[in-house]
C-alpha positions as CSV (number, residue, x, y, z in Angstrom):
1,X,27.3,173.2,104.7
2,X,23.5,173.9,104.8
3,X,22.9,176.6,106.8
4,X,21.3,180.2,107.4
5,X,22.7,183.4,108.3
6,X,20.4,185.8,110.0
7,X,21.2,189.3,111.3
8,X,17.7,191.2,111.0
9,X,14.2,190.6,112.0
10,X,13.1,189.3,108.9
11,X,15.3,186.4,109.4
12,X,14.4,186.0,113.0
13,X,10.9,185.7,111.6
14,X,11.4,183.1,109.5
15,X,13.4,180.9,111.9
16,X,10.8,181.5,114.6
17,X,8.5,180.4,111.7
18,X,10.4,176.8,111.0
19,X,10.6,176.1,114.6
20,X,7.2,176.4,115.3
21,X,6.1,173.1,114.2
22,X,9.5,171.3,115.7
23,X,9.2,169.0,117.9
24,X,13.0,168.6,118.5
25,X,15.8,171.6,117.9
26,X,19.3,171.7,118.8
27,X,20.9,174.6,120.4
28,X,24.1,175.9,121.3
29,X,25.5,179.5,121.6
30,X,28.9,181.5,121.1
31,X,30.4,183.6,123.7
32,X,32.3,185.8,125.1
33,X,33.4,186.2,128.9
34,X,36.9,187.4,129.3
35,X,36.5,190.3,131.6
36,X,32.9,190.1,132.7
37,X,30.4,189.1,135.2
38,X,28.0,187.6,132.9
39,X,28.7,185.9,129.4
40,X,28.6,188.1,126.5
41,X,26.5,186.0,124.0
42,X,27.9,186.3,120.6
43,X,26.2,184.1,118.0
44,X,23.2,181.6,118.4
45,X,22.6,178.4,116.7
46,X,19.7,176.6,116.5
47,X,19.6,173.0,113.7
48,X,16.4,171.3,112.6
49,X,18.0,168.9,110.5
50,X,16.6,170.1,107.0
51,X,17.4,173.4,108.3
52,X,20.0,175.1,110.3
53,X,20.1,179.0,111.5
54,X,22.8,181.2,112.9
55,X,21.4,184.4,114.6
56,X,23.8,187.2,115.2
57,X,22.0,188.6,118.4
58,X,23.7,191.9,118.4
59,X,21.6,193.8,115.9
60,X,18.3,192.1,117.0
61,X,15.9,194.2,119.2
62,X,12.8,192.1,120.2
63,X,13.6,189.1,121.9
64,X,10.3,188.3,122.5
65,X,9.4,185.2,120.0
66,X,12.8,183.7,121.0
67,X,11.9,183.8,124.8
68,X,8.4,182.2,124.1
69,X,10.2,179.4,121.6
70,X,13.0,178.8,124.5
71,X,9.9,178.2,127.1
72,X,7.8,176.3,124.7
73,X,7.1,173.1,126.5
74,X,6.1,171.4,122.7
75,X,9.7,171.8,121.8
76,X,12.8,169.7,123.0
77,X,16.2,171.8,122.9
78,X,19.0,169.5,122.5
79,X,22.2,170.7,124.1
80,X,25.8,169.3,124.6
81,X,26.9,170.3,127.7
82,X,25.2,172.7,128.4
83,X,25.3,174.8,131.7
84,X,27.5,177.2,130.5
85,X,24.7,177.9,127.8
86,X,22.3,178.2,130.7
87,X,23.6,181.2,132.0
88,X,24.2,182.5,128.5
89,X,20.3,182.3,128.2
90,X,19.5,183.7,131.3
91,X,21.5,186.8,131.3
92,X,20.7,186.8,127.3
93,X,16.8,186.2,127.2
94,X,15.7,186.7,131.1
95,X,14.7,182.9,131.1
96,X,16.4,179.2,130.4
97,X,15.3,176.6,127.7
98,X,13.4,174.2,129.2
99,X,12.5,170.9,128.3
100,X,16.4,170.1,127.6
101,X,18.1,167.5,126.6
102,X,21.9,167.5,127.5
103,X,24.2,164.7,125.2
104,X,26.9,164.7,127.0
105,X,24.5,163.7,129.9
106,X,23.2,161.1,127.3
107,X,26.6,159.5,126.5
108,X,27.3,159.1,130.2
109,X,24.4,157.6,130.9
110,X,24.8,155.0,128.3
111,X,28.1,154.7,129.5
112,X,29.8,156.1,126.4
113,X,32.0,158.2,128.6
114,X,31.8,160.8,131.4
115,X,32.3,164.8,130.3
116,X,32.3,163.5,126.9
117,X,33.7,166.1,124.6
118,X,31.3,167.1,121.1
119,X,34.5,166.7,119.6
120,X,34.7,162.8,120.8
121,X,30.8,162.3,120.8
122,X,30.7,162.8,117.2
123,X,33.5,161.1,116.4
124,X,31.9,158.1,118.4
125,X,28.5,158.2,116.5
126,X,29.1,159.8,113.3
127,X,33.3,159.0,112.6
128,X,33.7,162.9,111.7
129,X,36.3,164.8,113.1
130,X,35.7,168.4,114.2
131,X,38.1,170.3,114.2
132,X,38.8,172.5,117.2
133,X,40.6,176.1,116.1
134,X,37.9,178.3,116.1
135,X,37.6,177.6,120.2
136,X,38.9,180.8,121.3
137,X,37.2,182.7,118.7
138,X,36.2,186.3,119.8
139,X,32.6,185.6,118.7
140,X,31.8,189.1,119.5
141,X,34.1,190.6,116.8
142,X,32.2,191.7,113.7
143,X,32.2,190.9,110.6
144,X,32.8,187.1,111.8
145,X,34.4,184.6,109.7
146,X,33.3,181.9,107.4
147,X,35.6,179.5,109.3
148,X,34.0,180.9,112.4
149,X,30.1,180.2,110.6
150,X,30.8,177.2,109.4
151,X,32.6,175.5,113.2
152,X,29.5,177.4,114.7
153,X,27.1,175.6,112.5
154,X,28.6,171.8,113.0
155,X,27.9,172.4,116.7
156,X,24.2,171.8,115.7
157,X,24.5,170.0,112.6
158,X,26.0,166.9,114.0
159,X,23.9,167.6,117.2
160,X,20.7,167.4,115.4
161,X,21.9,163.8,113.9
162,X,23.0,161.9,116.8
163,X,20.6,163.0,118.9
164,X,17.4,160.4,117.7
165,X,20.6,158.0,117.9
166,X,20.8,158.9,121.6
167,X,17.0,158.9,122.4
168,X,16.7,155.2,120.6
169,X,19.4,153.7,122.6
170,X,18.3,155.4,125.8
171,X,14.3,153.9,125.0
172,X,15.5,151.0,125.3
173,X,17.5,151.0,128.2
174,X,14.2,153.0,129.8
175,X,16.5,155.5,130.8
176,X,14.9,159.0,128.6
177,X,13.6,160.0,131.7
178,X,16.4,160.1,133.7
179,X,18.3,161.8,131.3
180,X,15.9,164.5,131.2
181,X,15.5,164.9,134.9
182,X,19.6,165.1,135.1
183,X,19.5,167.7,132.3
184,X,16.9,169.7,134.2
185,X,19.6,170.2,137.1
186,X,21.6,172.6,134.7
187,X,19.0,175.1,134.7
188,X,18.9,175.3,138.4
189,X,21.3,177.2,140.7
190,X,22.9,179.4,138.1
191,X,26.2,180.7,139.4
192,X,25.2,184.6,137.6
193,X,21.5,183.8,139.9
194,X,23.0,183.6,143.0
195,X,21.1,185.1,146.3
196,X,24.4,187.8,147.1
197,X,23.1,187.5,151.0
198,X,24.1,183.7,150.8
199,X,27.3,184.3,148.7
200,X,29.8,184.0,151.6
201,X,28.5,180.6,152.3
202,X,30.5,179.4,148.4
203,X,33.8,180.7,150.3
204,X,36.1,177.8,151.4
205,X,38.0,177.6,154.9
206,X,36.0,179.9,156.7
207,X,35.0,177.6,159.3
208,X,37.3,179.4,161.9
209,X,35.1,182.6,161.7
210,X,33.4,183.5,164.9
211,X,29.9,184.2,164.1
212,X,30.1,188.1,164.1
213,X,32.7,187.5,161.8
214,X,30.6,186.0,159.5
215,X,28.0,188.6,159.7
216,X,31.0,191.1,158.2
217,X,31.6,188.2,155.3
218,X,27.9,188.0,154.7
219,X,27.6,191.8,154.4
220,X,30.8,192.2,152.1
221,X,30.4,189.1,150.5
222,X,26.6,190.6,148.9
223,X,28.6,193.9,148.1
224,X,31.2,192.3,146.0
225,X,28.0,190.0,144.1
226,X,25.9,193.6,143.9
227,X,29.0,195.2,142.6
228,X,30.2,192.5,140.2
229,X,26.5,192.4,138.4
230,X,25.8,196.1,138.3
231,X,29.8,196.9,137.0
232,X,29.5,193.3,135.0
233,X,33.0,192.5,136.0
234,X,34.4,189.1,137.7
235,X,33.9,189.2,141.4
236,X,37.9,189.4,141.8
237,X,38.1,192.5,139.8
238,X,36.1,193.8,142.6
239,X,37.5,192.0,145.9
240,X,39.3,188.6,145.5
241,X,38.7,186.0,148.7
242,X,41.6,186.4,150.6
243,X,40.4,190.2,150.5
244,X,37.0,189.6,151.9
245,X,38.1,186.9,154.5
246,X,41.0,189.3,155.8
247,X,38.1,192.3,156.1
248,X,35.9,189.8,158.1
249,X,38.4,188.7,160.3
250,X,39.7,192.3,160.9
251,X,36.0,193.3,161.6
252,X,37.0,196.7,159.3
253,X,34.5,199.4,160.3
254,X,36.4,202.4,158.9
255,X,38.6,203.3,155.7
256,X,41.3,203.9,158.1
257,X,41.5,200.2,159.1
258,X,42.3,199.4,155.8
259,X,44.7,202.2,154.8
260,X,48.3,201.1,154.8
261,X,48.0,197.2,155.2
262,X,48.6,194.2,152.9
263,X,45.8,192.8,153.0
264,X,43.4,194.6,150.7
265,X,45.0,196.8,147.6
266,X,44.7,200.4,147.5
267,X,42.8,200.4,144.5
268,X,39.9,198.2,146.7
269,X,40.3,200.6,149.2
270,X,39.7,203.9,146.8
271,X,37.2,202.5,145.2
272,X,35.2,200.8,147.7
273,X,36.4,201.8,151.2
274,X,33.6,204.4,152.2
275,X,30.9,201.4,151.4
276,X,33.1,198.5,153.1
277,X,33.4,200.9,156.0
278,X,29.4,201.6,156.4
279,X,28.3,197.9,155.9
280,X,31.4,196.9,158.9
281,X,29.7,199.3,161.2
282,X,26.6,197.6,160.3
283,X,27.7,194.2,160.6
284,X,29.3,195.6,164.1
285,X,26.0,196.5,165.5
286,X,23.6,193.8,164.4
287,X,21.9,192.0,167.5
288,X,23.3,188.4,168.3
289,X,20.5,186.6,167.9
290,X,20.3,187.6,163.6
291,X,24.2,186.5,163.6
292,X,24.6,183.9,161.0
293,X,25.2,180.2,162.5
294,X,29.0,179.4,162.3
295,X,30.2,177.0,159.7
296,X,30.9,173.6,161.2
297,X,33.9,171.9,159.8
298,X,33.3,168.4,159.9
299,X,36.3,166.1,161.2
300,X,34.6,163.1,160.9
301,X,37.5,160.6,159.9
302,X,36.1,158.9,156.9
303,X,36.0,154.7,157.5
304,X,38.7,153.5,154.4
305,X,37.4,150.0,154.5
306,X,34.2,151.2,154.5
307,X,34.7,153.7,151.4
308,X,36.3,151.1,149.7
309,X,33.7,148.6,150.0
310,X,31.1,151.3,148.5
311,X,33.6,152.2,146.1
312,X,33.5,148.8,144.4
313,X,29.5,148.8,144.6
314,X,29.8,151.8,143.0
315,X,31.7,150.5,140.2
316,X,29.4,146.9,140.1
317,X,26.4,149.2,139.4
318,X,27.9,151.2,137.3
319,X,29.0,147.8,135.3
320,X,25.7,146.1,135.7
321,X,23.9,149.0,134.1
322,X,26.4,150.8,131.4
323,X,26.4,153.9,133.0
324,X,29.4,156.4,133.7
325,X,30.6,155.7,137.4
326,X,31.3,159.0,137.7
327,X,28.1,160.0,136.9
328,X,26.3,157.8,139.2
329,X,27.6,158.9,142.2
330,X,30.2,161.1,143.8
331,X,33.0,160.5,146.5
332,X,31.1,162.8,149.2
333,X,28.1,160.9,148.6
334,X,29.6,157.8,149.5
335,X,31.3,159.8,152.6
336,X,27.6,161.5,153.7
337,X,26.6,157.7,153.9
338,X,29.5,156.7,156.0
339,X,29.5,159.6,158.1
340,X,25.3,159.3,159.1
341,X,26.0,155.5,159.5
342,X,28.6,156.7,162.8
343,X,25.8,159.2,163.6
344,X,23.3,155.7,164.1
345,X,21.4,156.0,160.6
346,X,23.2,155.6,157.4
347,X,21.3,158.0,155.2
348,X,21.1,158.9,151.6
349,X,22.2,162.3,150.6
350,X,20.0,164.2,148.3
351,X,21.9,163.4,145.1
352,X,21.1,160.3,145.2
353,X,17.2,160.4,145.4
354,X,15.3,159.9,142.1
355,X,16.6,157.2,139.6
356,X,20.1,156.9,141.5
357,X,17.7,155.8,144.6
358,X,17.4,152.6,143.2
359,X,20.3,152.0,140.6
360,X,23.0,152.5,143.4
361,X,21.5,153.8,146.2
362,X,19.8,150.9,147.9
363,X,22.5,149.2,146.7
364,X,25.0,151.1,148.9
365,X,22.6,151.5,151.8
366,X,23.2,147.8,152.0
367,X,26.7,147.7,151.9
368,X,26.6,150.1,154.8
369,X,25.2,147.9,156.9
370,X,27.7,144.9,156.2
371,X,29.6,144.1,159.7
C-alpha cells in the first residue's frame, strides 16, 4: 500500500510541497472523543493518488501551512461524510476545509443510496471490500499499528479513485453544483461553535417554561456550554438536561435550594452550586422586557391526506431524477408546507430553497394547492 508516514516537520514540508500544485485531495482524519467536549484528532490523511500521507499531528508544532492548504480556494478536499471531520478541523486547525466535496452527499444525489457507508461506496464503484476492525481504534495511542496505517490510509486511497468517477457522473446529470453547495452545509453550524447564550433553545420539551423560567435555562444552559469547553468534557459530565430544566423550573437562586433534593446530584451541586446560585439570582432580577420569548409548541394537526399526497410527489421526484428521497426532502418540510397552507399561504421552508426549489419544491407547492 503506497503511502507516507510523517511525524516531523520535514515531512509536513514535503506533503505541503505535493499539495501545492493539487487541484483535488482527499481528506479524512482519526479521532478520539470518548470523554471530551471536542474531538481529539489523532492521525490525518490526506491522498493525491500517486501519493498518499498520514500525518501524526501530535508531535507537529506549526500548523500554519496546513491551515493555509485547508483554506486554499485552488484546492478541492474530497471528504466522505464528513461533518464529524468538520469539527475535528475546527477545534484542530482554528478553521474548516473549504471548497469540499462530500461522497456520501455524491452517492445520494445520484441516487446510489442515502448515508451511504465508505465501506458500501467502495464496494459499489471499486468491488473492494474494507474491512472494518480498526473502527474503534484509540487513534491517539502511540506507537500506532500497521493495521491501524494501513485501514487509515484506504480511507483516502479509494477516496481519491472514485471520486473523478463521482464528479463524471454528476457533470452529466448537471448536478456538481448542487453537490457542492449541499457539502458547504457541513461546515456551518458546528455543534463544538455553538453561541452558549442560544444553547437552551437545542433543549427539547421546554415549551411549558414561563418566560422567566427560560431566562434561568438561558443563563444555566451558557454555564454548562462555558464549562464543557473550558473543562473539555461532554456537557452531561457537567449538568445533564433533566438537571438544567429541573433548576429552571425551580427558579434555584441559592445552594441551599439545591441541597438535599433529587433533582440535581451532589457532585453538580459541589462543584457548581456557588455559580448556579449567582447566575439564578441574576436570571431572578432581569427586567421583563429582556425575558426571552416563550417557546411555542405548535399543535397544529398535520392534514394525513395531505402529507400523503406530498409524500408520493416526494418519491416521483425523487424517481424522475435519481436522487436519494431522503435527501431531497424531509418529513417537517412537507409538514411546514401543510401547516402555512392552514395559515392562508402554503410556503416553502428554507431547506428547500436553492436546487430543491425547483426539483421538488414547486413541485409540492403545487400539490398543496390540489382541492
Amino acid at each position: 500500500m503506497n503511502y507516507h508516514y510523517i511525524d516531523d516537520d520535514a515531512g509536513l514540508e514535503a506533503l505541503l510541497t505535493a499539495c501545492a500544485a493539487a487541484p483535488v485531495i482527499a481528506l479524512d482524519t482519526e479521532f478520539a472523543r470518548f470523554n471530551t467536549y471536542y474531538p481529539m484528532i489523532g492521525l490525518l490523511q490526506i491522498g493525491l493518488g500517486h501519493d498518499n500521507y498520514l500525518l501524526d499531528p501530535l508531535p507537529i508544532k506549526d500548523l500554519s501551512g496546513l491551515q493555509a492548504l485547508m483554506k486554499c480556494p485552488d484546492t478541492l478536499k474530497v471528504v466522505h461524510s464528513g461533518s464529524e471531520d468538520m469539527e475535528v478541523f475546527q477545534y484542530w486547525l482554528d478553521c474548516v476545509p473549504t471548497p469540499i466535496f462530500d461522497s456520501q452527499i455524491a452517492a445520494a444525489m445520484l441516487g446510489i443510496g442515502h448515508a451511504l457507508s465508505y465501506q458500501k461506496l467502495v464496494a459499489h464503484f471499486l468491488s473492494i471490500d474494507i474491512p472494518k476492525g480498526e473502527t474503534r481504534s484509540d487513534w491517539l495511542a502511540r506507537p500506532l499499528r500497521q493495521s491501524q496505517l494501513d485501514y487509515a490510509a484506504q480511507d483516502v486511497i479509494h477516496l481519491f479513485e472514485i471520486y473523478p468517477m463521482l464528479a463524471e457522473l454528476l457533470a452529466e446529470k448537471g448536478r456538481v453544483e448542487w453537490v457542492l453547495s449541499e457539502s458547504l452545509k457541513l461546515t456551518q453550524d458546528l455543534p463544538t461553535k455553538i453561541d452558549p447564550d442560544a444553547a437552551y433553545l437545542k433543549l427539547k420539551g421546554i415549551s411549558f417554561l414561563t418566560a422567566r423560567q427560560l431566562q434561568y435555562l438561558r443563563a444555566f444552559c451558557a454555564f454548562r456550554e462555558r464549562e464543557s469547553q473550558a473543562l473539555n468534557v461532554p456537557r452531561n459530565r457537567v449538568l445533564d438536561n433533566d438537571e438544567l430544566i429541573a433548576l429552571a423550573l425551580n427558579e434555584v437562586q441559592s445552594v441551599a435550594e439545591m441541597r438535599g433534593v433529587e433533582w440535581i446530584s451532589r457532585r453538580a451541586v459541589s462543584r457548581f452550586g456557588e455559580a448556579l446560585a449567582e447566575l439564578g439570582s441574576e436570571a431572578g432580577s432581569v427586567t421583563e422586557a429582556v425575558l426571552p420569548a416563550r417557546i411555542a409548541k405548535d399543535a397544529t394537526p398535520v392534514n394525513k391526506n395531505k402529507l400523503d399526497r406530498l409524500r408520493r410527489v416526494v418519491a416521483d421526484q425523487a424517481k424522475q431524477y435519481g436522487i436519494s428521497p431522503e435527501l431531497l426532502c424531509r418529513r417537517r418540510d412537507l409538514e411546514a408546507i401543510i401547516k402555512s397552507d392552514i395559515q392562508g399561504r402554503a410556503m416553502l421552508p428554507s431547506h428547500l430553497s436553492g436546487w430543491r426549489e425547483a426539483v421538488v419544491g414547486i413541485p409540492l407547492l403545487a400539490a398543496i394547492g390540489q382541492s
